[in-house]
C-alpha positions, 0 to 999 in steps of 0.5 A: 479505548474499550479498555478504559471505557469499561473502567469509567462504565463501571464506576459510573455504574456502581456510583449509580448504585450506590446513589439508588440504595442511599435513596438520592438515586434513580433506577433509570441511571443504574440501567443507563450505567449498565448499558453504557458497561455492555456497550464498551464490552461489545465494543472490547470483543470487537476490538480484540476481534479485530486485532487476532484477526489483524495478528493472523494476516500479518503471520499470514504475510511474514509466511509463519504458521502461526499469528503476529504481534507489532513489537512496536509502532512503525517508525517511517523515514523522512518524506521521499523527494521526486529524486527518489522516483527512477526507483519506482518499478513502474518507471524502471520498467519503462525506461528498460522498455526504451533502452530496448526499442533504442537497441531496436532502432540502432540495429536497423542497418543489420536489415540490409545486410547480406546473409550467408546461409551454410549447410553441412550434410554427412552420408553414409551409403551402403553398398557403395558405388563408383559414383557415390562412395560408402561415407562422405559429406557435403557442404556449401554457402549461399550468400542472398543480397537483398535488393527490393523487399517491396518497401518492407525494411523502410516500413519495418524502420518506422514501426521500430521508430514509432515504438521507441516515441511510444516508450518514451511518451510513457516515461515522460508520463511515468515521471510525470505520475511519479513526480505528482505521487510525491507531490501528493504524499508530501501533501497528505502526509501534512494535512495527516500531521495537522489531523492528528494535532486537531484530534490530540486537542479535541481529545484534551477537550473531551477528557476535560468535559468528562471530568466536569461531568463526573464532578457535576453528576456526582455533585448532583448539579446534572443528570446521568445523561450528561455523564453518558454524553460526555463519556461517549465523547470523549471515547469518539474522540480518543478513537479518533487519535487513534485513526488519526496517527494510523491515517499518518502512518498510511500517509507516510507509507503512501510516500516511501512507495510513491518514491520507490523506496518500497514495492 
């Protein structure tokens, strides 16, 4: 858009040029005309700043010790349905947080066991003596059978029964954001879709506009400032195609990870 700006900035300037030396011009359209040829310059540094400084990041994320150029414009798929959500870590995550306080709650009875502890002792004894001799060993088991812990294995059991309510109460919710995700993606990817159809329109308009400006300065039907507008607007309103099909693909990358179909 700068590109072209600089284009129909010069040609502006150099038909008010052309206008002032044949004597049916003013100075003040060819100073107007260089403003508008700087302006669209500034704007081009700024773009192409932008872009090194967009190829840099992406060389950045690719882990490449050197900048990075799109090949193309990204094409994304369909959007995601809320069948895609059990994909989402966050909703991954806290289904494997149930799965354990499940595991938790199902092994409740191992509290009531009894435990059987075993030790093993080797010995080596010099000088030896009748009652102990040189080398040896020992061993022995104890079995321990708990029969009052003061209400601990009951509290314990419930604690662990809280826990897994908890965990699902979070997945009901996970699932919940997850579906309304979707929801909204769908959503904004339309209203993204309608944007830029409207910006497509408004562009046509504006590029028409300019053209019966040209044609009306050129004619000397209008002034310079008509031109100048009409350019300015139909610049605004090609960059807003642009952010219009960005704000589209952000919408539809919004959706792939709204389903889980990207982290």
């Amino acid at each position: 858009v700068a590109q072209v700006a600089i284009d129909s900035g010069g040609a502006h300037l150099t038909f008010a040029e052309q206008r002032q030396k044949g004597g049916v011009g003013n100075m003040i359209d060819v100073v107007r005309g260089g403003q508008e040829v700087e302006t669209a310059e500034t704007q081009l540094a700024s773009a192409n700043l932008g872009l090194s400084r967009a190829q840099e990041a992406l060389g950045i994320v690719l882990g490449v010790d050197h900048s990075v150029d799109a090949a193309e414009d990204p094409s994304f798929a369909a959007a995601p349905t809320a069948i895609d959500i059990d994909k989402r870590d966050d909703v991954r995550a806290v289904r494997a947080t149930i799965k354990a306080a499940e595991k938790a709650t199902h092994d409740n009875w191992r509290e009531y066991m009894p435990i059987v502890t075993g030790q093993f002792s080797p010995f080596y004894q010099t000088p030896e003596t009748s009652l102990y001799p040189k080398t040896g060993w020992q061993a022995s088991l104890a079995l321990t059978i708990p029969l009052y812990d003061g209400g601990y294995r009951y509290g314990l059991a419930d604690e662990r029964a809280a826990i897994l309510e908890q965990a699902r109460a979070k997945y009901d919710l996970a699932l919940r954001q997850a579906r309304a995700d979707v929801r909204l993606a769908a959503v904004a990817i339309a209203q993204a879709h309608d944007i830029l159809a409207h910006a497509r329109k408004n562009a046509d308009f504006a590029k028409q506009a300019d053209k019966l400006a040209r044609i009306g300065y050129e004619g000397g039907a209008t002034t310079n400032l008509e031109l100048i507008d009409a350019d300015r607007r139909a610049r605004d309103a090609d960059t807003s195609v642009i952010l219009a099909e960005d704000q589209l693909r952000q919408a539809e990358l919004e959706a792939l990870a709204a389903a889980g179909r990207i982290q």
